[in-house]
C-alpha positions as CSV (number, residue, x, y, z in Angstrom):
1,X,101.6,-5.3,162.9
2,X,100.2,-4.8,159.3
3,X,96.5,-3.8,159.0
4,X,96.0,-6.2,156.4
5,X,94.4,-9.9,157.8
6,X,94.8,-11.1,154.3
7,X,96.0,-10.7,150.7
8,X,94.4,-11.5,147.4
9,X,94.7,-10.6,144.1
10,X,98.2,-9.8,141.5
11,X,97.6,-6.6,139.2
12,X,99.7,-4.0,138.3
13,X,103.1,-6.0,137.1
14,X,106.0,-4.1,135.9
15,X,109.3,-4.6,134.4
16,X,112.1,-2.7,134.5
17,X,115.5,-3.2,132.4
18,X,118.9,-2.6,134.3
19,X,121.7,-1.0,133.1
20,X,124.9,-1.8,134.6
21,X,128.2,0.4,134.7
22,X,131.5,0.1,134.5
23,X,132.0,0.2,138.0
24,X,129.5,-1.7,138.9
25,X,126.6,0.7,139.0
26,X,122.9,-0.3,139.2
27,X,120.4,1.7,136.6
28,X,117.0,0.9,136.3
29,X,115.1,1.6,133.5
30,X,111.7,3.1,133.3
31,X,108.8,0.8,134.5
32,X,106.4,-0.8,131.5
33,X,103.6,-2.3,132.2
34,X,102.9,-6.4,131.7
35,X,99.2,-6.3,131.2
36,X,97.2,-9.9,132.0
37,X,98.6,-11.5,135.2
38,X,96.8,-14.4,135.9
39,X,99.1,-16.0,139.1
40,X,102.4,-15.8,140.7
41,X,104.4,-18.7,142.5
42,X,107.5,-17.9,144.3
43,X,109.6,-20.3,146.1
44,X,112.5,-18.8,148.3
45,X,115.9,-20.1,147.3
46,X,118.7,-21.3,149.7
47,X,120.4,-24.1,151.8
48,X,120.0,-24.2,155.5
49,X,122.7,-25.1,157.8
50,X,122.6,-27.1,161.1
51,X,125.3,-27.2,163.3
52,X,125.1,-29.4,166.1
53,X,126.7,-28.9,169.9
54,X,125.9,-30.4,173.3
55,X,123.3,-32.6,172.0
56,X,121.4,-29.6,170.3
57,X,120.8,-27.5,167.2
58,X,123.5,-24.8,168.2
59,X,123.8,-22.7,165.6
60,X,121.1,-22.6,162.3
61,X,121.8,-20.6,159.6
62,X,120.2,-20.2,156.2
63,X,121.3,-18.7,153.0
64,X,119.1,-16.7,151.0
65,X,119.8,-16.6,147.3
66,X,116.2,-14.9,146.1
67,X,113.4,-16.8,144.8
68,X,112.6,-18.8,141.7
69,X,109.3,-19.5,140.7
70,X,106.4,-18.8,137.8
71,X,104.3,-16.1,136.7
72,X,101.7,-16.6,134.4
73,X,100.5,-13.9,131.8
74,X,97.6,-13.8,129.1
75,X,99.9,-13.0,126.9
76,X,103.6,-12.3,127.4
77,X,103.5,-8.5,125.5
78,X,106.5,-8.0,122.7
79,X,108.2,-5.5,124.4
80,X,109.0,-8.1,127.3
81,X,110.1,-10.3,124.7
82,X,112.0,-7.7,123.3
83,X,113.7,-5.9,126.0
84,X,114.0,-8.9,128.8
85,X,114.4,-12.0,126.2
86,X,116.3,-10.2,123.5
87,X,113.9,-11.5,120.7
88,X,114.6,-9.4,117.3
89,X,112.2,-7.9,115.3
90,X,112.7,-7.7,111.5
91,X,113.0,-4.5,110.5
92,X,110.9,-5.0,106.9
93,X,108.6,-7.3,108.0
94,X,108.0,-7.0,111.7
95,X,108.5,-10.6,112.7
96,X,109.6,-11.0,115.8
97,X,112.2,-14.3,116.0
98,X,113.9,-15.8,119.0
99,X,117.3,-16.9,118.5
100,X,119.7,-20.1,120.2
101,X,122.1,-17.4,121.3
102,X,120.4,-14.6,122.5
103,X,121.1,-13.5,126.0
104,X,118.6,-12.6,128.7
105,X,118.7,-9.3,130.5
106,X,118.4,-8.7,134.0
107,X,115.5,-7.2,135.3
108,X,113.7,-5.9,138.1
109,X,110.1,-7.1,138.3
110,X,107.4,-4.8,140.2
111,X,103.6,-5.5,141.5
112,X,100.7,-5.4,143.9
113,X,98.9,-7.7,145.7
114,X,95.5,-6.6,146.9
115,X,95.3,-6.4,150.8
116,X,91.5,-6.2,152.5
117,X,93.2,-2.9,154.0
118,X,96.2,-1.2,151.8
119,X,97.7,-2.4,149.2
120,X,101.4,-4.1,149.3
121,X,103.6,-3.1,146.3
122,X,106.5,-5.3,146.1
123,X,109.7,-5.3,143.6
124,X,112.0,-7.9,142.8
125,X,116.3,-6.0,142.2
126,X,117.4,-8.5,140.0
127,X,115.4,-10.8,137.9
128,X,116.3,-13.2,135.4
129,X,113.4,-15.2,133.0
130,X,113.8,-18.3,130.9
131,X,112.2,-18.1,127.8
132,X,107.7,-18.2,127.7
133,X,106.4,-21.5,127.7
134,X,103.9,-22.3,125.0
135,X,101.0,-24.4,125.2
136,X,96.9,-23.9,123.4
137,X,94.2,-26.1,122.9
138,X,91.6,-26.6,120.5
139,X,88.3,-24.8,121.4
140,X,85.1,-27.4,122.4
141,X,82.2,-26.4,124.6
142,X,83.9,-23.4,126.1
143,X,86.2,-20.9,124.7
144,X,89.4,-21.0,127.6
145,X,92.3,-18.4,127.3
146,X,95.6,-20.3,127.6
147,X,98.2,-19.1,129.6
148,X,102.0,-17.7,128.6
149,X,104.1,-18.9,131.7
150,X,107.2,-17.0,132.5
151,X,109.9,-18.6,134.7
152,X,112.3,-16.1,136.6
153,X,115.0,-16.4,138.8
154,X,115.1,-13.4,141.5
155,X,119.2,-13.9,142.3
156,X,120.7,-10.8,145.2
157,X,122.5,-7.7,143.4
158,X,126.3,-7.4,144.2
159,X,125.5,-5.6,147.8
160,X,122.6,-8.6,149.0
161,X,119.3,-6.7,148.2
162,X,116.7,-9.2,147.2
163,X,113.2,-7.9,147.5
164,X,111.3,-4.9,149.3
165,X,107.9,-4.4,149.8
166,X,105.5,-1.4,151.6
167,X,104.1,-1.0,154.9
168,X,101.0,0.4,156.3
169,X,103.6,3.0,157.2
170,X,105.0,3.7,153.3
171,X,104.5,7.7,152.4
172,X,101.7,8.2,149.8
173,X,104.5,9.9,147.6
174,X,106.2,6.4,147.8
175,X,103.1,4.5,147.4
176,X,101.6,7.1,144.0
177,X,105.3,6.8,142.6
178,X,105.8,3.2,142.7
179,X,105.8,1.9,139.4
180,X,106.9,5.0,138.0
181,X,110.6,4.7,138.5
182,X,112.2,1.6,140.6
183,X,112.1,2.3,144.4
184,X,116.0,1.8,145.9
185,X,117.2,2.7,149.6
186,X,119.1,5.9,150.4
187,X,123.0,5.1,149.9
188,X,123.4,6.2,153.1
């Protein structure tokens, strides 16, 4: 049973790029920071299947195929855009433009909720985003940030790994390493 009673809070989201060989192998890139979280919403995607026998549910079963949901920044940082969305930055000018053809790269996404207890670091194998929603208003009364909102897909890598997250029972070493390098499960 985890120590924490509840959780609260997103901080400490990371991104990291992934490489992937021509045999199939997984390489994740260094973890950079995405400074500014404001929310996460993540809904789990997958059908469920009911089969019916002697009058009863007799067998249930129910796919999982990730999550899909939104995160919302203060500002989605260049880099992101760079890295993850394949935006291009001029060279001369350093204007960074967005283009009908670029192609998305697959991610893994790290963070932290707050616990009242330990803290639960979490990452996200194989990420997807649509491009940053844009949206302002003008300033009245009150002087409101606006939000960038980032919609990812969170899809299974090749072997069915989705998602892992720590225990009250996670090393330290684990724990002070997380979002130094992306955490993956002995081969063995």
């Amino acid at each position: 049973m985890s120590k924490n009673k509840v959780k609260f809070g997103l901080k400490n989201v990371y991104y990291a790029t992934i490489t992937e060989g021509e045999s199939g192998t997984i390489t994740y890139g260094t973890p950079v920071p995405i400074p500014g979280a404001v929310s996460m919403s993540l809904a789990p995607q997958g059908d469920t299947e009911t089969f019916y026998a002697d009058d009863v549910a007799y067998y249930v079963s129910t796919g999982n195929n990730g999550y899909q949901g939104d995160l919302e920044f203060a500002i989605i940082p260049d880099s992101f855009r760079k890295d993850v969305l394949a935006e291009k930055e001029d060279e001369t000018d350093k204007v960074l433009m967005e283009y009908s053809n670029a192609e998305a790269k697959p991610f893994a996404l790290l963070y932290q909720f707050t616990g009242d207890q330990n803290n639960s670091l979490r990452v996200l194998y194989n990420c997807s985003a649509a491009r940053v929603s844009e949206e302002s208003s003008t300033i009245n009364n009150s002087k409101t940030p606006s939000r960038d909102k980032l919609t990812i897909t969170a899809s299974p890598r090749a072997d069915g790994l989705v998602k892992a997250k720590t225990t009250d029972e996670t090393t330290e070493s684990v724990r002070q390493n997380w979002f130094k390098s992306v955490w993956v499960p002995d081969a063995a």
